[in-house]
The first five atom37 places (N, CA, C, CB, O) and aatype in JSON, in Angstrom:
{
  "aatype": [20, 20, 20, 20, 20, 20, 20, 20, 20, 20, 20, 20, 20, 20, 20, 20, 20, 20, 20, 20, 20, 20, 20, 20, 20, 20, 20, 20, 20, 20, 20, 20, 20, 20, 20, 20, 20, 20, 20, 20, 20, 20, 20, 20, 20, 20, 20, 20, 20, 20, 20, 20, 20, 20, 20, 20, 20, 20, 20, 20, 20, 20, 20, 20, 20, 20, 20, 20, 20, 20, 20, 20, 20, 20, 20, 20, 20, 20, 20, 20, 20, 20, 20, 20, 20, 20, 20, 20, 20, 20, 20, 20, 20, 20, 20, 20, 20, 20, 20, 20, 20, 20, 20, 20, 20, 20, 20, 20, 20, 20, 20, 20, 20, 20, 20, 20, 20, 20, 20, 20, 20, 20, 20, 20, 20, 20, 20, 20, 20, 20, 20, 20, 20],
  "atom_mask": [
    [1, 1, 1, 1, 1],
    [1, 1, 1, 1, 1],
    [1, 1, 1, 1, 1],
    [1, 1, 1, 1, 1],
    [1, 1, 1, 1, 1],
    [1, 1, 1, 1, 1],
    [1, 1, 1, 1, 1],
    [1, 1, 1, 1, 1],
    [1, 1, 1, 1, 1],
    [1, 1, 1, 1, 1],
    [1, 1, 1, 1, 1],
    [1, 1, 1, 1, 1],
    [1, 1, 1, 1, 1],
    [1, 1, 1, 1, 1],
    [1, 1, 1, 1, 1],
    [1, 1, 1, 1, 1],
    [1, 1, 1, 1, 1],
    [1, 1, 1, 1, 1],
    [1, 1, 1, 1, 1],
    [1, 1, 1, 1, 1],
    [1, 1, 1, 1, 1],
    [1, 1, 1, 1, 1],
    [1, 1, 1, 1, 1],
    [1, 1, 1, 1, 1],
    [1, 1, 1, 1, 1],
    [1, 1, 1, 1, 1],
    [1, 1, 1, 1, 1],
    [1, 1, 1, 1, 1],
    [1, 1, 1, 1, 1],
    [1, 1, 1, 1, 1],
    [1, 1, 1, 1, 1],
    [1, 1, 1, 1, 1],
    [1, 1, 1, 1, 1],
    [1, 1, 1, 1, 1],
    [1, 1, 1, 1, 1],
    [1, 1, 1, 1, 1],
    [1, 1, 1, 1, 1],
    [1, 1, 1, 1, 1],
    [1, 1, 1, 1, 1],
    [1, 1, 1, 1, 1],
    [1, 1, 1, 1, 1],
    [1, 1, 1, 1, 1],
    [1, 1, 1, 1, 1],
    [1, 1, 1, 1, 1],
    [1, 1, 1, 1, 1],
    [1, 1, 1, 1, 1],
    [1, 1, 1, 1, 1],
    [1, 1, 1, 1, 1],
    [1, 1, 1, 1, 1],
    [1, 1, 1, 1, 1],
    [1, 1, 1, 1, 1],
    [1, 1, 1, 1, 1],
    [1, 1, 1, 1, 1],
    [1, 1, 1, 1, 1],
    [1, 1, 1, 1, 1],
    [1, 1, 1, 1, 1],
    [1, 1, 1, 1, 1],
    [1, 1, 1, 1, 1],
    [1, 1, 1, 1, 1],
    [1, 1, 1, 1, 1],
    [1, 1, 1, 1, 1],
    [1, 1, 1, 1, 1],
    [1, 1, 1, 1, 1],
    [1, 1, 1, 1, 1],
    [1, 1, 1, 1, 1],
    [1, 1, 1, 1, 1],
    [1, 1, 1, 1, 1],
    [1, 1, 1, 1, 1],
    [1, 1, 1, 1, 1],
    [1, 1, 1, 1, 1],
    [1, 1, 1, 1, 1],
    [1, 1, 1, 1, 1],
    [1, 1, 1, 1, 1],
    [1, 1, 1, 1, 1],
    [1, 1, 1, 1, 1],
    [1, 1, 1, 1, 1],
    [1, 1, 1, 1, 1],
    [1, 1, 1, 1, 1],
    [1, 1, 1, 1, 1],
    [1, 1, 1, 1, 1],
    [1, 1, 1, 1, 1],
    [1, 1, 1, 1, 1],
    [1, 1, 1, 1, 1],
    [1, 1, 1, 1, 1],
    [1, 1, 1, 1, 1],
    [1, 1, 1, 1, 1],
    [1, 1, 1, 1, 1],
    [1, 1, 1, 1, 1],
    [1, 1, 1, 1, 1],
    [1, 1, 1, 1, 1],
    [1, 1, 1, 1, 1],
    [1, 1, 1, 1, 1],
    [1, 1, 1, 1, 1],
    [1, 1, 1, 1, 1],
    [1, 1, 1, 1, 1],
    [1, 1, 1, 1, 1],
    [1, 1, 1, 1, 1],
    [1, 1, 1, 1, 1],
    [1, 1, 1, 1, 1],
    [1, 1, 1, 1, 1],
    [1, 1, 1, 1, 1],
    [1, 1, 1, 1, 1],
    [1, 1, 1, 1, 1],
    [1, 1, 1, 1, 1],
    [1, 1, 1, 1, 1],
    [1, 1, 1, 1, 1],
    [1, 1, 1, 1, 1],
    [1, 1, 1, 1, 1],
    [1, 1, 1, 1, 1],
    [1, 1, 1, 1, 1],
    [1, 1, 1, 1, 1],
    [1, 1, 1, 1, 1],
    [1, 1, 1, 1, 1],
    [1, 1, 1, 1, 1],
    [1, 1, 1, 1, 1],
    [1, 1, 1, 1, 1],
    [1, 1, 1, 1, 1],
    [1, 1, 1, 1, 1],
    [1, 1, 1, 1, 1],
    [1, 1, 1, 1, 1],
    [1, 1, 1, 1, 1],
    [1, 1, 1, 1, 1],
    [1, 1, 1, 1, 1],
    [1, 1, 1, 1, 1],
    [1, 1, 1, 1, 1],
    [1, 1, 1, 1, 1],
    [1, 1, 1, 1, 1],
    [1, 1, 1, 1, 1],
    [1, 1, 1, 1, 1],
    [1, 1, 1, 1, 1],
    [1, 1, 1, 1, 1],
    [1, 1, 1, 1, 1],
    [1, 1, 1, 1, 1]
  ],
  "atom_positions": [
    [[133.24, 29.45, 62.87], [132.66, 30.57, 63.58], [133.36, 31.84, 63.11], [132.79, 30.39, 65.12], [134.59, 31.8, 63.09]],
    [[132.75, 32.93, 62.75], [133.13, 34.35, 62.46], [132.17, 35.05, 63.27], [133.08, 34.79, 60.9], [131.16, 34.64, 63.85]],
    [[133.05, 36.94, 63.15], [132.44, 37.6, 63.88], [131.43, 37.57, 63.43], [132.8, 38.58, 64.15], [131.47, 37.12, 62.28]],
    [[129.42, 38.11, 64.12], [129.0, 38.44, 63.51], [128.37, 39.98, 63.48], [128.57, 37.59, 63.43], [127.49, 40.39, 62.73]],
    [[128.97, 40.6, 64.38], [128.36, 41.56, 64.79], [128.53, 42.66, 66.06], [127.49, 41.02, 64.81], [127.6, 42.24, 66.75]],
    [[129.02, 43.64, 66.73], [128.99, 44.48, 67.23], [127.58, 45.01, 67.9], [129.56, 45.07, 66.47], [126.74, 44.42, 67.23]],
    [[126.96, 45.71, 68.75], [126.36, 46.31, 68.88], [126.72, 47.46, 70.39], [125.38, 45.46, 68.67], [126.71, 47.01, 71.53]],
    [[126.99, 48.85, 70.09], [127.0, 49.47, 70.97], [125.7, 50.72, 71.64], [128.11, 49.8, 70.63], [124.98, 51.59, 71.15]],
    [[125.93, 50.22, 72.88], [125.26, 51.55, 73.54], [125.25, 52.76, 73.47], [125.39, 51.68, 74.41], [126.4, 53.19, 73.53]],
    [[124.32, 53.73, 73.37], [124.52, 55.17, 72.33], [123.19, 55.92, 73.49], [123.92, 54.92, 69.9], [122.26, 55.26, 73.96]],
    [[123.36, 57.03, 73.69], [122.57, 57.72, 74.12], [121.82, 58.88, 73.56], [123.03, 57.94, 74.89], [121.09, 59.64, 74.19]],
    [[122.08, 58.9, 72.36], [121.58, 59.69, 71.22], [121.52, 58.75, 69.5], [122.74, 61.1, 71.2], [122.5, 58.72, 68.76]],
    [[120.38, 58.17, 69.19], [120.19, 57.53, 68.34], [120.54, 58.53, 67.1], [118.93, 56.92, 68.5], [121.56, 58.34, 66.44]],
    [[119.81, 59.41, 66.84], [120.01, 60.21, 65.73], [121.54, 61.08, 65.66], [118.77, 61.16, 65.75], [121.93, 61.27, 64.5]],
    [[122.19, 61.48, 66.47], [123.75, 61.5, 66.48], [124.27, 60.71, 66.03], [124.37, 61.52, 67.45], [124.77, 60.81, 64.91]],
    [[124.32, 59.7, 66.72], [125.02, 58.55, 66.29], [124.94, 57.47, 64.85], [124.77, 57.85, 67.33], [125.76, 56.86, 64.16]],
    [[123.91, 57.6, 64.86], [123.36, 57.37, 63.41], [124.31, 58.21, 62.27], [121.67, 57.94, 63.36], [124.97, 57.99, 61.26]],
    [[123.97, 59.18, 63.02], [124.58, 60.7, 61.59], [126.21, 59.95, 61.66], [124.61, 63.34, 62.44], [126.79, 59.56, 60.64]],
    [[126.71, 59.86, 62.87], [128.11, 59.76, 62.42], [128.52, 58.8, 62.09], [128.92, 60.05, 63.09], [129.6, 58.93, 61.53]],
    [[127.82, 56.87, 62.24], [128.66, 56.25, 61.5], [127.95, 56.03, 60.19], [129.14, 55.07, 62.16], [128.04, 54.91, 59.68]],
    [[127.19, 57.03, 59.54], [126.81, 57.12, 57.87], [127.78, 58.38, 57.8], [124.84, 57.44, 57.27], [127.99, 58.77, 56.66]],
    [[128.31, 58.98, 58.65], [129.37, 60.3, 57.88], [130.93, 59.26, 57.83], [129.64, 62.29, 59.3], [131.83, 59.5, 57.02]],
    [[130.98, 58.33, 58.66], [131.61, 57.28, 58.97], [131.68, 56.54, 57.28], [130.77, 56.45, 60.29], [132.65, 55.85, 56.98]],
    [[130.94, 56.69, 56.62], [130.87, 55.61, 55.88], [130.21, 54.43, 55.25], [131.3, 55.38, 56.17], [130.13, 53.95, 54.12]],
    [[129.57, 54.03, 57.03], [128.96, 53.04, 57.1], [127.46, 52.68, 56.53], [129.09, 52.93, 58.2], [126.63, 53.57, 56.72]],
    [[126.86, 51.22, 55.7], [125.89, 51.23, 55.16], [124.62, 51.38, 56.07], [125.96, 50.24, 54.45], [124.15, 50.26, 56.26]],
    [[123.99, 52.23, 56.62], [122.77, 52.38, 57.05], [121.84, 51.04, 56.4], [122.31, 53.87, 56.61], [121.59, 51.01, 55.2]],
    [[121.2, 49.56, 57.68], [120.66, 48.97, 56.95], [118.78, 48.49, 57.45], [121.74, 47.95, 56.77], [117.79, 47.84, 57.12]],
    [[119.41, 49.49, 58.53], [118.0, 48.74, 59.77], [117.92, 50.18, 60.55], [118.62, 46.94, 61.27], [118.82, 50.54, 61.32]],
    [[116.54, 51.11, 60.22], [116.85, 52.45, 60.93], [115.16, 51.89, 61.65], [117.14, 54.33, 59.72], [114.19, 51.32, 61.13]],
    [[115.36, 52.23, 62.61], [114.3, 52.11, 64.13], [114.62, 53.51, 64.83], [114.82, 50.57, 65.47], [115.72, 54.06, 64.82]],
    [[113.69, 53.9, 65.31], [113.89, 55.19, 66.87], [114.92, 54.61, 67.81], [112.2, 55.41, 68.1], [115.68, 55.45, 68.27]],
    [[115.13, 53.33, 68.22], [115.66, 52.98, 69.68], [117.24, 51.69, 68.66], [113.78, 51.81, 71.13], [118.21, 51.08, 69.1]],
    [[116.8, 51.82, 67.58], [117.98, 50.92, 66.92], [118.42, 51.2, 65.65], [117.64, 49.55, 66.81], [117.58, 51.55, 64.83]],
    [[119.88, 51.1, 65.23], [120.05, 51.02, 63.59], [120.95, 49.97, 63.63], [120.67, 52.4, 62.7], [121.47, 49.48, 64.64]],
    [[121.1, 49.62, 62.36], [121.83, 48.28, 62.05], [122.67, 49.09, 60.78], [120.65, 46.7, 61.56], [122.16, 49.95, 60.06]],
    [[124.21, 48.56, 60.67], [125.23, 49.01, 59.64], [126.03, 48.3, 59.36], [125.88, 49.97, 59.84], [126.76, 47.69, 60.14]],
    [[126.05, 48.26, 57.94], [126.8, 47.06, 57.49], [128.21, 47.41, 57.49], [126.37, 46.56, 56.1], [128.67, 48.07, 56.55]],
    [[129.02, 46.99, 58.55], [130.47, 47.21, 58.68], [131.24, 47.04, 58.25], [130.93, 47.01, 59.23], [132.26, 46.97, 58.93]],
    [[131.31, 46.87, 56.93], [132.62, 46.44, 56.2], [132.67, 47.84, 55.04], [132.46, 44.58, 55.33], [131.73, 48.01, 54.27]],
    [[133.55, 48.5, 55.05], [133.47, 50.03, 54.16], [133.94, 49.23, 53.22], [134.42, 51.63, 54.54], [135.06, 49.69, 53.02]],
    [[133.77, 48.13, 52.38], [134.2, 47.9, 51.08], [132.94, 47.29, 50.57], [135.53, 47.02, 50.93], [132.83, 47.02, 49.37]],
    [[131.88, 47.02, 51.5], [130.7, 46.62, 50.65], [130.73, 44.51, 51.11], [131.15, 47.22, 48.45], [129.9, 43.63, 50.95]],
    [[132.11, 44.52, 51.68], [131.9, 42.98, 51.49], [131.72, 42.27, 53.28], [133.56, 42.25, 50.49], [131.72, 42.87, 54.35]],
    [[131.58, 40.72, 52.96], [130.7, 40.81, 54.19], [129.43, 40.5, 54.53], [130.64, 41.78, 54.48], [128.41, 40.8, 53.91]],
    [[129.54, 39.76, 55.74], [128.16, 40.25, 56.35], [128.37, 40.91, 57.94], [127.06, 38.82, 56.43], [127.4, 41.42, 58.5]],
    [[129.36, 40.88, 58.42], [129.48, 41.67, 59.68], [128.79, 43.2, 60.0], [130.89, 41.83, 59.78], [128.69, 44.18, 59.27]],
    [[128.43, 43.01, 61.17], [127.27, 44.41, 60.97], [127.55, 45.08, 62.36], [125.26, 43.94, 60.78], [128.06, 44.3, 63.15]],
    [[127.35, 46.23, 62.81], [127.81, 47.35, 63.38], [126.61, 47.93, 63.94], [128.55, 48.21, 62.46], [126.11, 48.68, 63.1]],
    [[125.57, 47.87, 65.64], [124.77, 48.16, 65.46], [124.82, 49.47, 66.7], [123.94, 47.06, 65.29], [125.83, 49.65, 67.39]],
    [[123.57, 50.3, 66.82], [123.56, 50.97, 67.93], [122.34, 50.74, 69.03], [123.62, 52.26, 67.47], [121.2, 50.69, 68.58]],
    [[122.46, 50.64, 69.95], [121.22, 50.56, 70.84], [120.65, 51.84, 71.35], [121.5, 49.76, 72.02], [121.48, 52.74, 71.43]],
    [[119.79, 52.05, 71.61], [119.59, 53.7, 72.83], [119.81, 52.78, 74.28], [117.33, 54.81, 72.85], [119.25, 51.71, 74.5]],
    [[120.54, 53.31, 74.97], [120.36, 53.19, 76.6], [119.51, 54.27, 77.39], [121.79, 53.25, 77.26], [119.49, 55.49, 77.19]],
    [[119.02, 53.75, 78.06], [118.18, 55.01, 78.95], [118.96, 55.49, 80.17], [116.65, 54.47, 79.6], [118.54, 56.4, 80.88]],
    [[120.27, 54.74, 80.42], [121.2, 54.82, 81.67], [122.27, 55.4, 81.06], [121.6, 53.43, 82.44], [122.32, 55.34, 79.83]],
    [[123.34, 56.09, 81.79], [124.78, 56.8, 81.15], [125.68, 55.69, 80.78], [125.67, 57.82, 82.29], [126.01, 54.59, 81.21]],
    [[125.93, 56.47, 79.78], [126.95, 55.37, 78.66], [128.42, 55.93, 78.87], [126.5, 55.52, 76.63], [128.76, 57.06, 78.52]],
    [[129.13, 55.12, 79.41], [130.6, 54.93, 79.39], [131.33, 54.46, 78.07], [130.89, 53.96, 80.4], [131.19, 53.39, 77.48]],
    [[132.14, 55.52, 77.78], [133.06, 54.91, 76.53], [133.92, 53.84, 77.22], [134.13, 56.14, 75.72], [134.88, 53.9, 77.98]],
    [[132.88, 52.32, 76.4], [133.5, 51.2, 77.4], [133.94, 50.65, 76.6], [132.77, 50.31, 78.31], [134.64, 49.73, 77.03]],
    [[133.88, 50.77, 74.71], [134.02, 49.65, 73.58], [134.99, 50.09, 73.1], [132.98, 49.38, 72.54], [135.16, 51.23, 73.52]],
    [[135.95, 49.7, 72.25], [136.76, 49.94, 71.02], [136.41, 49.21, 69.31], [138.18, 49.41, 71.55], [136.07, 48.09, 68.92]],
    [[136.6, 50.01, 68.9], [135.86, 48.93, 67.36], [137.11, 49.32, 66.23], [133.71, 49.72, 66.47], [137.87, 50.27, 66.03]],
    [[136.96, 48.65, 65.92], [138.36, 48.39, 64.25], [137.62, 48.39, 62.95], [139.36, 46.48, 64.11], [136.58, 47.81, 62.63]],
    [[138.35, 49.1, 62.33], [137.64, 48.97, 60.56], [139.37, 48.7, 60.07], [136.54, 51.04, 59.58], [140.26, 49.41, 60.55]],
    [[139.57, 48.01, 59.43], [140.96, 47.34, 58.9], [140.72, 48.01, 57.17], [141.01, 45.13, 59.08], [139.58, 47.98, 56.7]],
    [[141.75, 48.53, 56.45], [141.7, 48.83, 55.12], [142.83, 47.79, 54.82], [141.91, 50.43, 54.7], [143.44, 47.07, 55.6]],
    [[142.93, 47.93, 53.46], [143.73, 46.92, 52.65], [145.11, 47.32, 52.24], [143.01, 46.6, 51.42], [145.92, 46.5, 51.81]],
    [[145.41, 48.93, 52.43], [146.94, 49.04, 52.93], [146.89, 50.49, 53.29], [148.24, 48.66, 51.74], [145.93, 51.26, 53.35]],
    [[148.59, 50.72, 53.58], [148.44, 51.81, 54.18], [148.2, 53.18, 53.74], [149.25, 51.8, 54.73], [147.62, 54.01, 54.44]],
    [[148.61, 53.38, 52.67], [148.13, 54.21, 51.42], [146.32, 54.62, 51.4], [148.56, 53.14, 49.97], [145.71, 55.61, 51.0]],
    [[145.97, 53.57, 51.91], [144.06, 53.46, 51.82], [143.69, 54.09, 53.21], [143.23, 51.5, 51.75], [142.82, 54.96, 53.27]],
    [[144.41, 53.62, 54.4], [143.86, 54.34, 55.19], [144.32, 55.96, 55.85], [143.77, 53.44, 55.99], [143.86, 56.67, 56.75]],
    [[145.42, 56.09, 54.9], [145.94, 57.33, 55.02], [144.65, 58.46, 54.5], [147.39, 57.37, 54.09], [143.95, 59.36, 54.97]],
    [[144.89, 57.65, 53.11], [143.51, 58.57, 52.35], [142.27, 58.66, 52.94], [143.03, 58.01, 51.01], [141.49, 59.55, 52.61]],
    [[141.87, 57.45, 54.18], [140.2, 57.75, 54.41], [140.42, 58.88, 55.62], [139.08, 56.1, 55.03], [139.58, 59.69, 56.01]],
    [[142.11, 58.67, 56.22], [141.68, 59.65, 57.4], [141.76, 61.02, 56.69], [142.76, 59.6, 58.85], [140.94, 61.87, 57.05]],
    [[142.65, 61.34, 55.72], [142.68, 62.67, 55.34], [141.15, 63.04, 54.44], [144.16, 62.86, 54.43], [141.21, 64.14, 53.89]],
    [[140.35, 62.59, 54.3], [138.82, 62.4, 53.98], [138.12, 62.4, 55.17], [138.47, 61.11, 53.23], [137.13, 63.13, 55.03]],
    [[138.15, 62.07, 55.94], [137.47, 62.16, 57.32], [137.75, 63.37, 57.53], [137.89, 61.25, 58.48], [136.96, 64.14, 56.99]],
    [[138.66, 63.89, 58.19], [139.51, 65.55, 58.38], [138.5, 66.45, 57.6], [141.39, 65.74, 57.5], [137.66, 67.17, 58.14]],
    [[138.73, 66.31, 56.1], [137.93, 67.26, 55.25], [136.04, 67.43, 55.31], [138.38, 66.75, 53.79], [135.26, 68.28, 54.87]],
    [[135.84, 65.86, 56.27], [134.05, 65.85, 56.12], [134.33, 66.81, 57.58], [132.81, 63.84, 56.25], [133.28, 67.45, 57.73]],
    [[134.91, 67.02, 58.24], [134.8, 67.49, 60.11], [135.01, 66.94, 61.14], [133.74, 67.78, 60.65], [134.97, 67.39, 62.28]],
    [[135.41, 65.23, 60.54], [135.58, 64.78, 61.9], [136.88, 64.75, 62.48], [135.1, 63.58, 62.03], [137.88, 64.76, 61.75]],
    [[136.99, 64.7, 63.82], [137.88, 64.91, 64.65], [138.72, 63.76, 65.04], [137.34, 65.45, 65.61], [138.22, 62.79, 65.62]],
    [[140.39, 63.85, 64.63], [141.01, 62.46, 64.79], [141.27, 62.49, 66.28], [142.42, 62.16, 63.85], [141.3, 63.64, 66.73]],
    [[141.44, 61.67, 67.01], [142.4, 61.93, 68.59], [143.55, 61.66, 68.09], [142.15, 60.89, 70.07], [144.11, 62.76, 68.06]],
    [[144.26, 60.89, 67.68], [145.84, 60.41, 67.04], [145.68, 60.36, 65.41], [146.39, 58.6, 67.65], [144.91, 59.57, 64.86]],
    [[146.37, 61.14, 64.85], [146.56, 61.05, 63.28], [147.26, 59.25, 62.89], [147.9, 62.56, 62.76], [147.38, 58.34, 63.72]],
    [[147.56, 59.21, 61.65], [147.82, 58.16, 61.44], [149.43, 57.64, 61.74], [147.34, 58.1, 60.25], [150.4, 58.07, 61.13]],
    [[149.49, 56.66, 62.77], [150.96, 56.42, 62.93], [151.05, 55.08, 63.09], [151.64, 57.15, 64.07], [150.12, 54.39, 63.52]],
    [[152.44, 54.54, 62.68], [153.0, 53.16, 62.64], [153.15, 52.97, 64.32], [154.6, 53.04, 61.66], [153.9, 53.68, 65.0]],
    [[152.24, 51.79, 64.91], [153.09, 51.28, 66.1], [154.0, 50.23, 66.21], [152.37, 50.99, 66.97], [154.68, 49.67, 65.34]],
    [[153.9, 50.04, 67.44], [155.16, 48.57, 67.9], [154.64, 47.41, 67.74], [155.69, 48.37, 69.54], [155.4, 46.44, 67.63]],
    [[153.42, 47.27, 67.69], [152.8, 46.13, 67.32], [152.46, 45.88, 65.83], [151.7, 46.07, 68.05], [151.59, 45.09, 65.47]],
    [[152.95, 46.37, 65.3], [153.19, 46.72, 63.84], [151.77, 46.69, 62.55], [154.38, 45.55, 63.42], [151.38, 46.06, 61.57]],
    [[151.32, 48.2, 63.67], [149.8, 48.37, 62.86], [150.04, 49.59, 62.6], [148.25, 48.16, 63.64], [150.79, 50.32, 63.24]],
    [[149.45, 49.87, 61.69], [149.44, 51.88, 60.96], [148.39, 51.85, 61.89], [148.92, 52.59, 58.82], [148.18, 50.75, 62.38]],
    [[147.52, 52.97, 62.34], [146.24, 53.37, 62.72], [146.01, 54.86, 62.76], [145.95, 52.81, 63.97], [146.77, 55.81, 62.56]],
    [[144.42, 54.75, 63.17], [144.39, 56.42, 62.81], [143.11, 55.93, 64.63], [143.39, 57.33, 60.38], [142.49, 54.87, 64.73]],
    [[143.11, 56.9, 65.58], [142.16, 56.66, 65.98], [141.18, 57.96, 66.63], [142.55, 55.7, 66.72], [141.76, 58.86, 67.24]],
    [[139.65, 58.0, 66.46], [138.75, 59.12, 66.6], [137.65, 58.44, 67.46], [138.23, 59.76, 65.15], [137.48, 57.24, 67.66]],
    [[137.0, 59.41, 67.87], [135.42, 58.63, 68.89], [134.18, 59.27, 68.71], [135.5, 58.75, 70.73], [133.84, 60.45, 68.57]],
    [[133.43, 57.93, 68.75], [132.41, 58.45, 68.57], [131.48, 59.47, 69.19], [132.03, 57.73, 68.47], [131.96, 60.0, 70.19]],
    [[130.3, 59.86, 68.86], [129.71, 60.94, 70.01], [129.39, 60.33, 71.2], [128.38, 61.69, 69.61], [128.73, 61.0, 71.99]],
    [[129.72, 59.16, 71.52], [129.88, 58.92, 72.93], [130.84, 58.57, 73.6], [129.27, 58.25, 73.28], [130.8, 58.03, 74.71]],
    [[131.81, 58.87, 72.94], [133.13, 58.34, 73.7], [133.72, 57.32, 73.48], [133.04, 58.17, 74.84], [134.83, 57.2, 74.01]],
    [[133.24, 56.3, 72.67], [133.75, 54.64, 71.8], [134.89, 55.19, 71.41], [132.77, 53.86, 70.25], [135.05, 56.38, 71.15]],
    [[135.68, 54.34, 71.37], [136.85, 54.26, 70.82], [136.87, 54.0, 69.22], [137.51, 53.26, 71.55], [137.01, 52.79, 69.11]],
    [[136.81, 54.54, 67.98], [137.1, 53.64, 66.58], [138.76, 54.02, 66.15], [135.83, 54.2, 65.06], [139.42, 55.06, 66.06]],
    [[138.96, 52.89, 66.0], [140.25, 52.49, 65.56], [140.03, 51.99, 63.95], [140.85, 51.25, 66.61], [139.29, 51.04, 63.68]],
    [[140.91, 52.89, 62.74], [141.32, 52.8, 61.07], [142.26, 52.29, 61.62], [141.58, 54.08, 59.9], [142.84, 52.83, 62.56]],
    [[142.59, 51.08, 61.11], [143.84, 50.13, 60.72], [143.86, 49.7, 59.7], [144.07, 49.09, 61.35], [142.91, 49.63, 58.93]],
    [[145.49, 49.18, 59.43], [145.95, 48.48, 58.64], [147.21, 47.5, 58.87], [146.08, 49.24, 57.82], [148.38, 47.79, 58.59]],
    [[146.8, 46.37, 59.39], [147.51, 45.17, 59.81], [148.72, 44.43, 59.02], [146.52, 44.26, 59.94], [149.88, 44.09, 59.25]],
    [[147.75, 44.37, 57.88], [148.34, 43.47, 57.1], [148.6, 41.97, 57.62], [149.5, 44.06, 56.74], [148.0, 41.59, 58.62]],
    [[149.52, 41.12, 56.94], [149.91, 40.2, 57.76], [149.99, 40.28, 59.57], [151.07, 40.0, 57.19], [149.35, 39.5, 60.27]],
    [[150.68, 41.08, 59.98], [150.62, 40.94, 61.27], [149.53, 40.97, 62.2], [151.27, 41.63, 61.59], [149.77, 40.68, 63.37]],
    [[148.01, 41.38, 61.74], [147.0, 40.6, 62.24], [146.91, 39.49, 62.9], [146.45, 40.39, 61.55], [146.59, 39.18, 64.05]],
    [[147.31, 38.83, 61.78], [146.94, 36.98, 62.42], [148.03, 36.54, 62.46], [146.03, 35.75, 61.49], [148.05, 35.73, 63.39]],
    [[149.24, 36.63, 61.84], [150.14, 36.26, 62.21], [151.95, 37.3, 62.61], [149.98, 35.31, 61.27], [152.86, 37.51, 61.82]],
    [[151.86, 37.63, 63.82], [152.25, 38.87, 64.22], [153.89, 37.92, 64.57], [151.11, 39.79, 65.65], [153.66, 36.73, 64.76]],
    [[155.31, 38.28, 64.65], [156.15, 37.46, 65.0], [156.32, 37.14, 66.36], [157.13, 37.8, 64.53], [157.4, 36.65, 66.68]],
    [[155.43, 37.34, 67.29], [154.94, 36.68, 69.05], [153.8, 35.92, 68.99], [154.47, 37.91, 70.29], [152.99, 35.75, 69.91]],
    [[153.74, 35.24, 67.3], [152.38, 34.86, 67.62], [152.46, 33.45, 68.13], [151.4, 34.98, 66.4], [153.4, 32.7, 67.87]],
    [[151.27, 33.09, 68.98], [151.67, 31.7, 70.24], [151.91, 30.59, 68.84], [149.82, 31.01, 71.77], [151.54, 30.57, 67.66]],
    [[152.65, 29.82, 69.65], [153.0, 28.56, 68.41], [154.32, 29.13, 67.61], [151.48, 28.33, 67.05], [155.11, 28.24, 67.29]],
    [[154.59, 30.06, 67.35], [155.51, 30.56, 66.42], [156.75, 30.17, 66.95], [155.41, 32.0, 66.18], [156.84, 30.2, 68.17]],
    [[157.76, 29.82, 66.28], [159.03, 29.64, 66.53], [159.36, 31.21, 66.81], [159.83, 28.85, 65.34], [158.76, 32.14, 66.26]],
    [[160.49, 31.37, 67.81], [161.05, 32.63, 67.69], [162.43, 32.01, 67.91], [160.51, 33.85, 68.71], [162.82, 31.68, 69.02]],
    [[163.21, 31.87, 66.69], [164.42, 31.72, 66.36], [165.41, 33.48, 66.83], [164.29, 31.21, 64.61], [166.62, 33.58, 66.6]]
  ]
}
């Protein structure tokens, strides 16, 4: 079993649209009330990223992750993001859980989180099963 898919609630289709193709993301399924995006910014994949219209108020209720391949990579997409207009909430910083991240929101308030894990993804040194010598 893998992920296969995301889909968030959006109250403006054509906003939202605009920003995760300024985002990056492959535009693959455009509808009035839906789009479909292929979520992986390296092209690989089939995990997909979608938007719905709600007709009711949308609460920034989701968080979503795009992971790059080191930290050097996602330094560069946020300082590329910056230069297209978009707006970071936290620039890029090392936490305690030992992830770089950069994190910004969408026009509705979603949470997107740029990371870079690395190993400590899947195997973090609290991870269950792990010896902690």
């Amino acid at each position: 079993m893998f992920l296969s898919h995301i889909t968030l609630l959006v109250s403006d289709i054509p906003r939202s649209k605009a920003f995760y193709e300024g985002l990056g993301l492959e535009l693959i399924v455009d509808a009035a009330h839906y789009c479909r995006f292929r979520a992986n910014l390296d092209g690989q994949g089939s995990q997909t990223l979608s938007i719905s219209h709600s007709p009711g108020p949308i609460g920034a209720s989701c968080h979503v992750g795009f992971e790059f391949a080191s930290p050097e990579a996602l330094d560069f997409y946020a300082d590329l993001l910056q230069s297209r207009g978009f707006a970071l909430a936290e620039h890029p910083q090392d936490r305690s859980w030992l992830w770089r991240d950069v994190i910004l929101h969408d026009p509705d308030g979603h949470e997107i989180l740029l990371l870079y894990a690395g190993d400590n993804k899947l195997n973090p040194p609290w991870r269950v099963g792990r010896s902690q010598d």
